[in-house]
C-alpha positions in Angstrom: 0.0 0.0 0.0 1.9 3.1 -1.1 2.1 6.4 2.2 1.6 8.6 -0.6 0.0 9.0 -4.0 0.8 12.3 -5.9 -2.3 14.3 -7.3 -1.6 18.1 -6.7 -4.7 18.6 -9.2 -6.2 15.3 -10.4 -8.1 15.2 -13.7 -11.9 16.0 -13.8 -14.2 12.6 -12.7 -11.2 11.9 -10.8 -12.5 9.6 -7.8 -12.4 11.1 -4.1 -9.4 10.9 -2.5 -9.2 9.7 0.9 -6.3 10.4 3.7 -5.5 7.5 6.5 -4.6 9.4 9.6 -3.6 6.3 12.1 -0.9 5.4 14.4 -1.8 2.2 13.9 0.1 0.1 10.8 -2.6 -2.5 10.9 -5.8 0.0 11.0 -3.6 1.8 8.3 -3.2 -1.5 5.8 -7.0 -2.1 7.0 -8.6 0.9 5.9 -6.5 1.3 2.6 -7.7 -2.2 1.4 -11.1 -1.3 1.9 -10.4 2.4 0.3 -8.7 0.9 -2.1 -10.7 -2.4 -3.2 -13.9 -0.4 -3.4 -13.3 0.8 -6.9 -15.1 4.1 -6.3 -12.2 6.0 -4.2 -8.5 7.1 -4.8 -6.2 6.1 -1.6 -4.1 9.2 -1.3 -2.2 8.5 1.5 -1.6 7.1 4.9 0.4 8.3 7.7 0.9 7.6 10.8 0.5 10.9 12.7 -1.2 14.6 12.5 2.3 16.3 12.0 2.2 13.8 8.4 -0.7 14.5 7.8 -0.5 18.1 8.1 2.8 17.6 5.4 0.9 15.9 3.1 -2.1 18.1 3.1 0.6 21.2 2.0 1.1 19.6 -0.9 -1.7 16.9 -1.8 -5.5 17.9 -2.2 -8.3 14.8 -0.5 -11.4 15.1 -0.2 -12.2 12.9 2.9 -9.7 12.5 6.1 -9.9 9.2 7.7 -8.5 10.7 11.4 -8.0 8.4 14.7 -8.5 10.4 17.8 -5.9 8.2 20.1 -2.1 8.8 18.5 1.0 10.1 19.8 2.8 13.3 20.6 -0.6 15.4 19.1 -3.9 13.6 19.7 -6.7 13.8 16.9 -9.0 16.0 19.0 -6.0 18.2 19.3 -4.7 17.7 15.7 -8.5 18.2 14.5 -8.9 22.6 13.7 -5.4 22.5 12.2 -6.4 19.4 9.8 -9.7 21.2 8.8 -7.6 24.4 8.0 -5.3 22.2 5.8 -7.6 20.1 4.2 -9.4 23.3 2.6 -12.7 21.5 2.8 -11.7 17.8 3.2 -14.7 15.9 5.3 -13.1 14.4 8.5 -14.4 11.0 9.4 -13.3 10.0 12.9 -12.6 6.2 13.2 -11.4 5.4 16.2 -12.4 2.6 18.9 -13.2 5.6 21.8 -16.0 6.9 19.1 -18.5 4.6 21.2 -17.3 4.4 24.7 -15.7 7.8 24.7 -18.9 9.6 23.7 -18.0 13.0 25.4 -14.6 13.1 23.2 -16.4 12.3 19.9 -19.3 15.3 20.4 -16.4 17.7 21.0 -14.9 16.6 17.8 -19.0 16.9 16.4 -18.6 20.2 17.4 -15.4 21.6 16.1 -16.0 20.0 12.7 -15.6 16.5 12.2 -18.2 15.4 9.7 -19.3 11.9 11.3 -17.7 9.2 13.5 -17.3 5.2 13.1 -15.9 2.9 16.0 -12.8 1.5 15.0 -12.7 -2.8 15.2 -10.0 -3.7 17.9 -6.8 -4.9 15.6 -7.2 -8.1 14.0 -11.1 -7.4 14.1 -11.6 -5.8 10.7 -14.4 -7.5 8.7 -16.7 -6.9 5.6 -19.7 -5.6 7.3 -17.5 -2.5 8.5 -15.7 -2.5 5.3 -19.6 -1.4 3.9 -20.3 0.8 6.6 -17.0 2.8 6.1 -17.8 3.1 2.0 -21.4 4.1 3.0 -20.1 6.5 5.1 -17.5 7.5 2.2 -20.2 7.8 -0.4 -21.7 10.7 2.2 -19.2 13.0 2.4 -17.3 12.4 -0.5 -20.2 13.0 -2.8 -19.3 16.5 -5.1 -21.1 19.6 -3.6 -23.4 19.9 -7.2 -23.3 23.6 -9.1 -25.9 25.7 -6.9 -28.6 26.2 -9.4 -32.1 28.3 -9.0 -33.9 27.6 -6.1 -37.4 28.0 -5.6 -37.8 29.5 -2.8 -40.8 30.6 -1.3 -42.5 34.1 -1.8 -41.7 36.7 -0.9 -38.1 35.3 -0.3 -34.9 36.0 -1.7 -31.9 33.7 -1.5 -29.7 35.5 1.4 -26.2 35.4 1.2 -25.5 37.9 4.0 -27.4 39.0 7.0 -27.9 42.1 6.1 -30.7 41.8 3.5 -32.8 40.2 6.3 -32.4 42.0 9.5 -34.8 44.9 8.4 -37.4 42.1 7.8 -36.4 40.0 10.7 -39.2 37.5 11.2 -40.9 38.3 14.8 -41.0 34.7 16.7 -41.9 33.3 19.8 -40.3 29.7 19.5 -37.0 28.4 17.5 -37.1 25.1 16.6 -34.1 23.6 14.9 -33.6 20.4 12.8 -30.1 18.7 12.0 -28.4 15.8 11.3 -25.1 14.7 9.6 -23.0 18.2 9.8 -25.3 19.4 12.2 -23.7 19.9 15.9 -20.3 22.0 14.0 -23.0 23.6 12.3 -25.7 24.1 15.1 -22.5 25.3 17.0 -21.9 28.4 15.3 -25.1 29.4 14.7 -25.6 29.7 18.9 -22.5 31.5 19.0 -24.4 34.4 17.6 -27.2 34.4 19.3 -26.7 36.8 22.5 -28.4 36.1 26.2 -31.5 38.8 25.1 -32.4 36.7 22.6 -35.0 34.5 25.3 -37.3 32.7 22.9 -36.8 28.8 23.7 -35.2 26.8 21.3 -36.0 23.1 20.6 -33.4 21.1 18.9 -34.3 17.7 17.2 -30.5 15.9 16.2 -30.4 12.8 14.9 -27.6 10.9 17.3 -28.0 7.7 19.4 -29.6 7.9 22.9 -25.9 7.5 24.6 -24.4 10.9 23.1 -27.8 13.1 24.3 -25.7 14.1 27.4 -22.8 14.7 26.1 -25.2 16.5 23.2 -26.9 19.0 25.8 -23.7 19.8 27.5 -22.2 21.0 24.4 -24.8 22.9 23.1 -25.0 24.7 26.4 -21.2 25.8 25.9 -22.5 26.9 22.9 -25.6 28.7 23.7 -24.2 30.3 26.5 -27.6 29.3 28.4 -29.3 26.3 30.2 -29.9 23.0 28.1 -31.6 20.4 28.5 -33.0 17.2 27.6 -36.5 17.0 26.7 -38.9 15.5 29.3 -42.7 14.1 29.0 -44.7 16.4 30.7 -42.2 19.4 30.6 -42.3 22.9 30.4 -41.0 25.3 27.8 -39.0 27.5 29.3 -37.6 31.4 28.3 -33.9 31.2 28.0 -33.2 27.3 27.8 -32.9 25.0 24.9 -34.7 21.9 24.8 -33.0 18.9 23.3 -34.6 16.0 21.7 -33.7 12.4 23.4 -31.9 9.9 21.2 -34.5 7.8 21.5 -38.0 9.8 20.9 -39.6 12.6 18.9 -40.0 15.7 21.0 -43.3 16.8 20.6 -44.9 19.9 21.9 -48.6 21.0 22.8 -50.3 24.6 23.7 -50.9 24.4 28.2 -54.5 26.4 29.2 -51.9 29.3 30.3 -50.5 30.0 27.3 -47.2 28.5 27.4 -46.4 24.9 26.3 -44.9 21.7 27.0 -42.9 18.8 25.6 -44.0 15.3 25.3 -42.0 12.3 24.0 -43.4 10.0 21.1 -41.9 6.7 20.0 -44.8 6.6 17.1 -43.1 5.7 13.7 -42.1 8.8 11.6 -42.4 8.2 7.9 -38.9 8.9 7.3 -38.0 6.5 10.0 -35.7 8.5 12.1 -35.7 8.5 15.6 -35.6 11.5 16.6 -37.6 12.9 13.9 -37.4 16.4 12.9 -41.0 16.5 11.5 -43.4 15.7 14.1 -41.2 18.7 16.5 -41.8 21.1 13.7 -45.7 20.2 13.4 -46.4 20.2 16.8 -44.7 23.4 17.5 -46.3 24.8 14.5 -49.8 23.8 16.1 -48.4 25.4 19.1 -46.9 28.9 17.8 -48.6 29.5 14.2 -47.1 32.3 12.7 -44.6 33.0 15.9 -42.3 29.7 15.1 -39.1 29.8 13.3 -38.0 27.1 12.2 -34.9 26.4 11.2 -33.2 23.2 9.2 -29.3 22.3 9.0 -26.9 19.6 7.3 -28.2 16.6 7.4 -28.8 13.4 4.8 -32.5 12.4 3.6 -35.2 14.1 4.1 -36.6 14.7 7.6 -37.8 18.2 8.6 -39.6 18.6 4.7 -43.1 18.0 6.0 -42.4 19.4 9.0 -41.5 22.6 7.2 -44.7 22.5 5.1 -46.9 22.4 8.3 -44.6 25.4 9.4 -45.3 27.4 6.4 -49.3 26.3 6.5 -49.6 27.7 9.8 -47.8 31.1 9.0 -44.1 30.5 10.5 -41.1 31.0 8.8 -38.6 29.0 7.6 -34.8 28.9 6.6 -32.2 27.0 6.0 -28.5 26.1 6.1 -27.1 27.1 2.4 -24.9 24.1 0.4 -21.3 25.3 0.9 -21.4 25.1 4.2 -23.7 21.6 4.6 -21.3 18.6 5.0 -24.8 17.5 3.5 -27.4 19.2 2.0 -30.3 16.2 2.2 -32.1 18.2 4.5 -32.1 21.5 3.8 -32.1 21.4 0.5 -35.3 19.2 0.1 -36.4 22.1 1.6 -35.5 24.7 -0.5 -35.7 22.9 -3.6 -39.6 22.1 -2.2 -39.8 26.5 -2.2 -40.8 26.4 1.3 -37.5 27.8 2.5 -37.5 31.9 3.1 -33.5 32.2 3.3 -30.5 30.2 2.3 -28.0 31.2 5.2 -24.7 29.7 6.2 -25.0 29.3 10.0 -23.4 32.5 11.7 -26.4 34.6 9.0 -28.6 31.7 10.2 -27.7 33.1 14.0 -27.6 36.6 13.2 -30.9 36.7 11.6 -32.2 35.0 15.4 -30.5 38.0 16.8 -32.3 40.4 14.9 -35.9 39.1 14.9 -35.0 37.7 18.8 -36.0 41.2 20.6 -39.7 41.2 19.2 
């Protein structure tokens, strides 16, 4: 297997080419056979270290990094900004055997960019069935981010490449409700980072992750929010100030309370797009709930969920936007919203936060 391939600019219809980032000489030989017997990718490189890896990214152009998070003298997590920097939109895939156990590690590399995470087989465990997961997982965030195209969005919007545009027309709202998956927490990240403490409408949060990360989830996205989060509970009240996270394990669904206010229930009833959590039965109920007060919002994420959802938000008078293409790692979600014309911005996520600044005072 050769520890570098040279491709400075490869030809057009070129496959994706895919970085090994592993101390590990067996992982390394592992994940290049499966790279390389698939047919569909180009084996770049493998090294053995970040310091390499950052080497071979000043030279050499990939479009996926396959990046442990347990190697020596500079850890993955550590190694991780500097890697996203050099690989000038590369998709990071962390495979590394504390993705499962080490659940608080993996959402802090969620959060500062990684695209998606697969546990590692222990050495000399290596079989087919993760062989197909990896390629699935390759065939995500290796697919080509398509020529933008018109989008019909819905009237009277415009597609929004700045804030600015929008803050004079800054939706008034009394609930956010946010939908994400793959790409999502990085993305979901920076959007909160703009949003300042006056800004006091609740925010519900629907992200598709297993049960296990949820803590880890709501812990981060309080960093980021810089306010109280929380895991959604039956029979619980929406609160000013706090985000409301959906558990790995049921929709979060909201209904109107005799004062006024609301509440969250939890619903295990099958979604049509089969996701647990689903994004579409938050944004319905909540659109039940708030009407024309609800923003919703929708962020990377593969498939579909969060389309009807949207539709119900628009039926009832809410608004809607969503994450633009270059800055998706996948633009499944949002885009079948836009494409749908039910989206009334195309934002990347700091305009996405901005614009929940703007209309947040009302």
């Amino acid at each position: 297997m050769p520890q570098f391939a040279s491709s400075l600019a490869p030809p057009r219809g070129a496959p994706p080419r895919v970085l090994i980032v592993d101390d590990s000489a067996v992982a390394r030989a592992a994940l290049g056979r499966y790279v390389e017997a698939s047919g569909r990718f180009e084996l770049a490189g493998a090294v053995g270290d970040a310091s390499r890896a950052l080497a071979f990214l000043a030279t050499q152009r990939v479009d996926v990094i396959l990046l442990d998070l347990e190697m020596p003298r500079q850890s993955g997590i550590d190694a991780l900004p500097q890697l996203l920097v050099a690989g000038a939109g590369a998709r990071v895939l962390i495979v590394s055997s504390t993705a499962a156990e080490g659940a608080e590690v993996t959402m802090r590399a969620l959060a500062l960019g990684a695209a998606d995470t697969l546990v590692k087989p222990v050495a000399g465990a290596f079989a087919s069935r993760f062989g197909d997961t990896l390629l699935a997982r390759l065939d995500v965030l290796a697919a080509p981010i398509a020529p933008a195209g018109p989008l019909a969005l819905a009237e009277p919007a415009r597609r929004l490449v700045t804030p600015v545009p929008l803050v004079p027309a800054a939706p008034a709202f009394d609930a956010i409700a946010i939908g994400a998956s793959t790409g999502g927490i990085h993305a979901l990240a920076s959007l909160l980072a703009e949003v300042p403490a006056a800004v006091t409408q609740p925010i519900l949060v629907t992200q598709h992750l297993p049960p296990s990360f949820s803590p880890y989830f709501a812990a981060q996205v309080g960093v980021s929010a810089k306010r109280p989060s929380v895991i959604a509970q039956d029979h619980g009240r929406v609160r000013a100030g706090e985000v409301v996270i959906a558990p790995g394990n049921a929709h979060l669904i909201a209904h109107a309370l005799h004062d006024g206010s609301a509440a969250t229930r939890l619903s295990q009833a099958p979604a049509p797009t089969g996701n647990l959590p689903s994004v579409d039965p938050m944004f319905a109920s909540l659109a039940a709930v708030y009407g024309p007060r609800l923003l919703a919002i929708v962020l990377s994420g593969m498939g579909r969920d969060g389309l009807e959802g949207a539709r119900a938000v628009r039926d009832a008078g809410g608004t809607v936007l969503v994450q633009d293409r270059g800055t998706s790692v996948v633009w499944g979600m949002p885009g079948a919203v836009a494409k749908a014309g039910l989206a009334q911005g195309v934002m990347s996520p700091a305009e996405l936060g901005a614009t929940i600044a703007a209309g947040g005072g009302r």
